[in-house]
C-alpha positions in Angstrom: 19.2 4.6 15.0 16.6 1.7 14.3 15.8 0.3 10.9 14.8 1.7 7.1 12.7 -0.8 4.8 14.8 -2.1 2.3 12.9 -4.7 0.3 9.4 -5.5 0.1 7.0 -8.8 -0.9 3.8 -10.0 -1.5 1.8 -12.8 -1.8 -1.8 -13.7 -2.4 -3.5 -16.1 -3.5 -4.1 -17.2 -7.5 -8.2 -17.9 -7.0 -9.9 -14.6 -7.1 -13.9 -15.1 -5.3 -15.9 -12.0 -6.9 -18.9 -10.5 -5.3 -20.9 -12.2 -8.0 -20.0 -15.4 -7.3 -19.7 -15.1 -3.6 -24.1 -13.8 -4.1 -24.2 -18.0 -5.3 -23.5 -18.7 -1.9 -25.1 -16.1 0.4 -28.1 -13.9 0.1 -26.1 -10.6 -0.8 -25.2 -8.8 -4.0 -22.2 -6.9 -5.3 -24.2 -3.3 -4.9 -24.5 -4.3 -1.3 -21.2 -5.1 -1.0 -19.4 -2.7 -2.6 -22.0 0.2 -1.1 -21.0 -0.8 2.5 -17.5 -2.0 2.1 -15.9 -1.0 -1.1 -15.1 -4.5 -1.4 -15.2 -6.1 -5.1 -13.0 -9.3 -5.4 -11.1 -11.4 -2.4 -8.1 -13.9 -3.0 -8.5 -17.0 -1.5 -6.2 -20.0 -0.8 -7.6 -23.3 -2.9 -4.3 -24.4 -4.7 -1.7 -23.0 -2.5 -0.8 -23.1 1.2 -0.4 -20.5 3.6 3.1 -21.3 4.1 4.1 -21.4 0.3 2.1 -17.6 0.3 4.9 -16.7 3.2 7.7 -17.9 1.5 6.7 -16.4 -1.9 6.7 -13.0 0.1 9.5 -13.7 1.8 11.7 -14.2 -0.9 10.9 -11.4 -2.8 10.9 -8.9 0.1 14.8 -10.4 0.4 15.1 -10.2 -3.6 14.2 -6.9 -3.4 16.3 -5.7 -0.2 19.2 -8.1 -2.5 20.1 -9.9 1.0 20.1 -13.7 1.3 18.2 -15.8 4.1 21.6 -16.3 5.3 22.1 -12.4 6.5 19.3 -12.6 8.5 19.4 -12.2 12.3 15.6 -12.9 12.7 12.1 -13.7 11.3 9.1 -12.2 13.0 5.7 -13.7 11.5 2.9 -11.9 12.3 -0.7 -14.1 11.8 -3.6 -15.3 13.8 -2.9 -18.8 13.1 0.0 -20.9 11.3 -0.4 -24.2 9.8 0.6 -25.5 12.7 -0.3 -24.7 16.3 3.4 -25.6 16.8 6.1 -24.7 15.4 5.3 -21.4 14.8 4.9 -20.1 11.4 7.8 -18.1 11.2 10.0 -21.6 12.2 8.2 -22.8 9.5 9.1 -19.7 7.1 12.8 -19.9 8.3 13.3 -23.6 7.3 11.7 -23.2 3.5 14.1 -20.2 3.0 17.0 -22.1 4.4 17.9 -19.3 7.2 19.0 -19.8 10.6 18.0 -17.2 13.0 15.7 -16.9 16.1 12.2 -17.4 14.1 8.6 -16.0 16.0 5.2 -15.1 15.7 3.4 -12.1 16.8 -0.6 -12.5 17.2 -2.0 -9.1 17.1 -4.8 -9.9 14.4 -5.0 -6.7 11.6 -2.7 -5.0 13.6 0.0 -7.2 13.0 2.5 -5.5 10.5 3.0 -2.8 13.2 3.3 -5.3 15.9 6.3 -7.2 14.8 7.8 -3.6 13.2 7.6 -2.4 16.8 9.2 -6.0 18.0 12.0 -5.4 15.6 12.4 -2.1 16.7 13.3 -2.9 19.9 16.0 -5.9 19.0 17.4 -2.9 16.4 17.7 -0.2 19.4 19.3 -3.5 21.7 22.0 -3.6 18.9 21.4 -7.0 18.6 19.9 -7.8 15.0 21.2 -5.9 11.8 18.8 -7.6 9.2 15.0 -8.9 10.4 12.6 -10.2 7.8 8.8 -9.2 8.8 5.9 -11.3 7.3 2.0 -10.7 8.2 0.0 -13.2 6.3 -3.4 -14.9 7.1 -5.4 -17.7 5.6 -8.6 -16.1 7.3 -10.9 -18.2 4.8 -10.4 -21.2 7.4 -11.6 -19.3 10.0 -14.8 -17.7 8.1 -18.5 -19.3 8.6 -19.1 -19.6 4.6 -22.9 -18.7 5.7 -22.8 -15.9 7.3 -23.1 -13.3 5.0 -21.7 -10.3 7.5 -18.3 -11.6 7.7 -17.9 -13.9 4.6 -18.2 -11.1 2.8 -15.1 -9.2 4.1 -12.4 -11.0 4.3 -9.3 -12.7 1.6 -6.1 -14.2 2.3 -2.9 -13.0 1.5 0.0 -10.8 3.1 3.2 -9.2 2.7 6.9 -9.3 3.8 9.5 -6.4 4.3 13.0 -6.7 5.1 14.7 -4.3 7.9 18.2 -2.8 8.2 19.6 -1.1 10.7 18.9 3.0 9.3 16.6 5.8 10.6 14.0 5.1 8.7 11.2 4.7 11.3 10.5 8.0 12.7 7.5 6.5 15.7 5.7 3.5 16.4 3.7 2.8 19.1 1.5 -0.3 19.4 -1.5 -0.5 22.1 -4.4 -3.0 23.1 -7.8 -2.7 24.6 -8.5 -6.5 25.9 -11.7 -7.3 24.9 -13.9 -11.0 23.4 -16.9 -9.8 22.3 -16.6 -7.3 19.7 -14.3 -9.4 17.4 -13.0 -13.4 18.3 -12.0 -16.1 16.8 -12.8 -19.2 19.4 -10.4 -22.3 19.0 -12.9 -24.7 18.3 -13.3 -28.4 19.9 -11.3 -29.0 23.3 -10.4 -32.8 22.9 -9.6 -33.4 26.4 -12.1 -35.7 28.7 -11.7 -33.5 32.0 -12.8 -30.2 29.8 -16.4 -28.9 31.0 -16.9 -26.4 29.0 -18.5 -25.7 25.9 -16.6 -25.4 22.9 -17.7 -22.5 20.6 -17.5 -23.1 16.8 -13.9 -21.9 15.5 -15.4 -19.3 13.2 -14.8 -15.4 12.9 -17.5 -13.4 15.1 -17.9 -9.8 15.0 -20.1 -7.2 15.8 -19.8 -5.0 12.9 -20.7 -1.4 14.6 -19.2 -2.0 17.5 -15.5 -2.7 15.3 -17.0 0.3 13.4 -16.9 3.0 15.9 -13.5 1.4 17.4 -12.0 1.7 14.3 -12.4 4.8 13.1 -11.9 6.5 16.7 -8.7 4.8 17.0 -7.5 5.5 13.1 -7.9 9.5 13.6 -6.0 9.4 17.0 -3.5 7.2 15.7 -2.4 9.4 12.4 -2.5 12.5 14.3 -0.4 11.1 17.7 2.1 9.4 15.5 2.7 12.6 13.1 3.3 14.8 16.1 5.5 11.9 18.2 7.6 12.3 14.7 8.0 15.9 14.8 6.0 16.4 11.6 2.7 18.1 10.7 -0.2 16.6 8.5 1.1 18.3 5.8 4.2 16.9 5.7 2.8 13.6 5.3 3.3 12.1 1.3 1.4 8.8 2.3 -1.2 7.1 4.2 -1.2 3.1 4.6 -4.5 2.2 6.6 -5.8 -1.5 7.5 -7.9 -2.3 4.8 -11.1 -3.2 6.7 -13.8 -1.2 5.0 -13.7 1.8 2.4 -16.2 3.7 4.7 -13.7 3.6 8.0 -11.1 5.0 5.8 -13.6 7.8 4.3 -14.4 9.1 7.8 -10.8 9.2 8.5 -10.0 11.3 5.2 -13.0 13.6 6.5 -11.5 14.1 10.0 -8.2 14.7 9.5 -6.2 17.6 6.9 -4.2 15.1 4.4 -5.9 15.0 1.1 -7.5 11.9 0.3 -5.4 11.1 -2.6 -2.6 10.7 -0.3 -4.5 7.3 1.3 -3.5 3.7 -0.3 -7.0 1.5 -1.5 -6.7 -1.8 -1.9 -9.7 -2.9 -0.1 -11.2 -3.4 -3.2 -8.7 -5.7 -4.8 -8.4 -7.7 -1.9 -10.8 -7.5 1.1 -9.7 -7.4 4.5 -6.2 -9.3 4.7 -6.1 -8.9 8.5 -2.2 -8.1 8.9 -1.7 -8.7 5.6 -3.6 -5.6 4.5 -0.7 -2.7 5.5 2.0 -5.2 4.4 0.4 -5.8 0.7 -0.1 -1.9 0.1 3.6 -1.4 1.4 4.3 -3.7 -1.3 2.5 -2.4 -4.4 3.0 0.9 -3.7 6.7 0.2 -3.9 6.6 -2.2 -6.8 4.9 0.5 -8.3 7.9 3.5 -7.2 5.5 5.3 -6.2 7.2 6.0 -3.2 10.4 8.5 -3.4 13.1 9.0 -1.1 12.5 11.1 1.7 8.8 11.0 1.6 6.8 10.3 5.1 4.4 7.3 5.0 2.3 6.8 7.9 0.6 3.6 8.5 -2.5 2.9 11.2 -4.0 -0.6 12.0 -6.7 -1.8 14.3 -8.2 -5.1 14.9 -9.1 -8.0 17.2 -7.8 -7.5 20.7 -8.9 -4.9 20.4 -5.7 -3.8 19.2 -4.0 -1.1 17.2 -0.8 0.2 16.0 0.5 3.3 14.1 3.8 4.3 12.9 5.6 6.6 10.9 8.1 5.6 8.5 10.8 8.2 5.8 11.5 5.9 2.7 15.0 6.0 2.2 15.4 3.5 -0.5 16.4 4.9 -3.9 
């Protein structure tokens, strides 16, 4: 036994930044961007702060699950940065709830939802947790060089929440990394201390777009298909599909490669850009808001991102 999803949250921003208004700024256009992403409107933080966005999420992921902050046995955050370098964001997350648990964060960049899944797995099979709240959020528009038209262009803020219980649910998981700092980095920007001699790079988002291309969609089609057989099913059996929502083209190539209908995969890139770990987290979310979901159907979800990492799991929905 491990854990079943029993509630689910979201959170993004109020301020939607349109590919019209974001051609004000940069040389680009929404044909361009939409052509090459499938990217039409990102959410991004002006009014609210990243930790408010986690506790929104939060607390409906427990509203929905119908458990109070006080059940739970642990918070796992997954993000690339808090709003503090310490505590960690999920200490923050625990104290605006009013829990009290063990409270950490899990840096795996877009692969991040599956990350801290596969964390909680392992404290479920341990016996030592019987409720974990799971949030993947990112504020990635502090991170973005405003004038660089090949990134700015991709990504929102936003994320998700889902609460665990101990059920059998999660069918496989498996998480996996590929070190690497020059396809896609973040650097940490200015080291203050007088015996550095170093350079400092500027703390902005570099990536080289092809190169996360290729990885991407590579490690997307071997992901799906390793995780459906690990689970004993076939690509049939499969109801849904949550990918990371980097780019509408990545997920195309995967709906061409493998045998699951294409109406089976969840789009939100549109909507909302690339959330980083958010992205798996808010489709989990709307999907379910939605009941699209039924009990007893297979979801599988696949992430990949800075590392390089990825993650792919396979999930039964057993909430009614």
């Amino acid at each position: 036994m491990s854990f079943s999803i029993i509630g689910t949250g979201k959170a993004v921003p109020e301020y939607v930044l349109t590919n019209d208004e974001l051609s004000t700024m940069v040389e680009t256009n929404d044909e361009w961007i939409s052509s090459r992403t499938g990217i039409k409107r990102r959410h991004i933080c002006k009014d609210e702060t990243m930790t408010e966005l986690c506790v929104k999420a939060a607390n409906e992921a427990l509203e929905d699950a119908g458990v109070t902050a006080s059940e739970l046995d642990l918070i796992i955050c997954a993000t690339l940065r808090g709003e503090y370098i310490t505590p960690s964001q999920a200490c923050v997350i625990q104290k605006e709830i009013g829990a009290s648990c063990p409270a950490f964060d899990v840096n795996a960049a877009c692969s991040g939802f599956i990350y801290a899944m596969d964390v909680a797995d392992g404290f479920f099979a341990r016996n030592r947790v019987d409720k974990v709240l799971v949030v993947a959020l990112d504020n990635l528009s502090n991170i973005i060089n405003w004038k660089d038209r090949a990134t700015c262009v991709l990504f929102g803020d936003g994320g998700g929440a889902a609460v665990l219980s101990k059920g059998d649910g999660l069918k496989y998981i498996e998480i996996n990394a590929k070190g690497d700092t020059d396809v896609l980095k973040c650097p940490r920007g200015e080291n203050t201390s007088p015996f550095y001699n170093h350079e400092s790079e500027h703390p902005y988002l570099y990536m080289n777009g092809p190169e996360v291309y290729k990885f991407a969609v590579t490690s997307m089609v071997r992901g799906i298909k390793k995780a459906i057989k690990e689970a004993g099913l076939t690509q049939e059996d499969i109801d849904w599909v949550i990918p990371h929502q980097a780019n509408i083209r990545i997920i195309e190539t995967a709906v061409d490669k493998l045998n699951i209908p294409s109406e089976k995969y969840i789009r939100t890139i549109s909507e909302y850009g690339n959330t980083s770990g958010g992205s798996c987290a808010i489709a989990l979310a709307e999907c379910a808001k939605k009941h699209m979901f039924k009990k007893g159907d297979n979801i599988v979800f696949c992430a990949f991102g800075s590392g390089l990492t990825t993650g792919s799991c396979v999930i039964t929905w057993d909430k009614d």
